[in-house]
C-alpha positions in Angstrom: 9.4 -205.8 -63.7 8.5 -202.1 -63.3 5.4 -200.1 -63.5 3.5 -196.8 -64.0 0.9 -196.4 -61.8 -1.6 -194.0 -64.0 -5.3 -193.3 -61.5 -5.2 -196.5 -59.9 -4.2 -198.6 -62.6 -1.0 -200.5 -62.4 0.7 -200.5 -66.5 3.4 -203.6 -66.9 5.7 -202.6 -70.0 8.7 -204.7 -71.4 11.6 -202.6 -74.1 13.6 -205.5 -74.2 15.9 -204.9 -77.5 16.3 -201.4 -76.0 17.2 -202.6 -72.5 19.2 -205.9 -72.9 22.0 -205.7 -71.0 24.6 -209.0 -70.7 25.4 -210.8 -67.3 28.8 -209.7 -66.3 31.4 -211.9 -65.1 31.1 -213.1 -61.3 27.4 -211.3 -61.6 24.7 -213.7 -60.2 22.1 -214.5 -62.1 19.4 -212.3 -59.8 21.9 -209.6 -59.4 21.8 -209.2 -63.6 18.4 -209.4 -63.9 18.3 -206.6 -61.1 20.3 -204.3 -63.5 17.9 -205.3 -65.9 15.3 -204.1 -64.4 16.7 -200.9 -63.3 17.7 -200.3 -66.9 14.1 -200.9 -67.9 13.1 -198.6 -65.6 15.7 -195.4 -66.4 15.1 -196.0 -70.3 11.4 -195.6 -69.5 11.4 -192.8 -67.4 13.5 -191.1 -69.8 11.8 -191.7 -72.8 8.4 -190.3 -71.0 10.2 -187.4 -69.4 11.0 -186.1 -73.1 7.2 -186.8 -74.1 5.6 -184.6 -70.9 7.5 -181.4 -71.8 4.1 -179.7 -72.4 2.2 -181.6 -69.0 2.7 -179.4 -65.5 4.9 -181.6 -63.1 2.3 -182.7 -60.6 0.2 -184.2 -63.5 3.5 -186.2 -65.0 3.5 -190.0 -65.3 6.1 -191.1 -62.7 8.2 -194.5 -63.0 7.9 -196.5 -60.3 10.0 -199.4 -59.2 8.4 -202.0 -57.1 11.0 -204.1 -55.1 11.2 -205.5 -52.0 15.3 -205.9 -52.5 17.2 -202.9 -50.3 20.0 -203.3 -52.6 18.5 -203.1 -55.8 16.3 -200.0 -54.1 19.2 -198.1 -53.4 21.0 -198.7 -56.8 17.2 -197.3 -58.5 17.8 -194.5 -56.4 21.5 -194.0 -57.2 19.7 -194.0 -60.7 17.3 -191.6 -60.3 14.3 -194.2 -60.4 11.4 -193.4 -57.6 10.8 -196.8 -55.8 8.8 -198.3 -53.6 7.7 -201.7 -51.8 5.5 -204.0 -52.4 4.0 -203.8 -49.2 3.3 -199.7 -50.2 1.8 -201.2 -52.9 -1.1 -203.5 -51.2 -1.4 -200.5 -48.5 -1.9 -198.0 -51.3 0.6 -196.2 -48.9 2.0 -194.5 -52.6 4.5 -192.1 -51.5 7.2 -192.1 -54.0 10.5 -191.9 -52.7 13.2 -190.2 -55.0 16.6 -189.9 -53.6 
């Protein structure tokens, strides 16, 4: 799951035909629906980075993936997808961390 925080609201949004991706072999199960996710979340974060041309960068909707998994937070960042943790999330500590 990923989200867009937008002035304290939390959007949930699902592109599954453009986003499917198959379980490889010797992938687990969570480990496939991590990439899943992570796709999800680049596709999205492209697709609203081509329609904020016109809006200044500080006012930009950011993608956001929420995880509590190290692995799958570094992979997000290998990605270029800002994440953060859960526990960010119920502290409203909302620094975004981009690698």
């Amino acid at each position: 799951m990923f989200c867009n925080i937008v002035q304290s609201e939390i959007l949930y949004l699902f592109i599954p035909r453009d986003t499917y991706v198959e379980r490889q072999p010797k992938e687990t199960a969570n480990d496939r629906n991590d990439r899943a996710i992570r796709v999800a979340a680049k596709w999205y974060k492209k697709h609203l980075e081509i329609n904020q041309d016109d809006v200044e960068l500080n006012e930009r909707v950011q993608v956001v993936l929420l995880t509590n998994d190290r692995d799958n937070a570094e992979k997000a960042r290998e990605d270029g997808i800002n994440t953060f943790t859960s526990r960010k999330l119920v502290t409203k500590d909302l620094t975004i961390y981009s690698y």
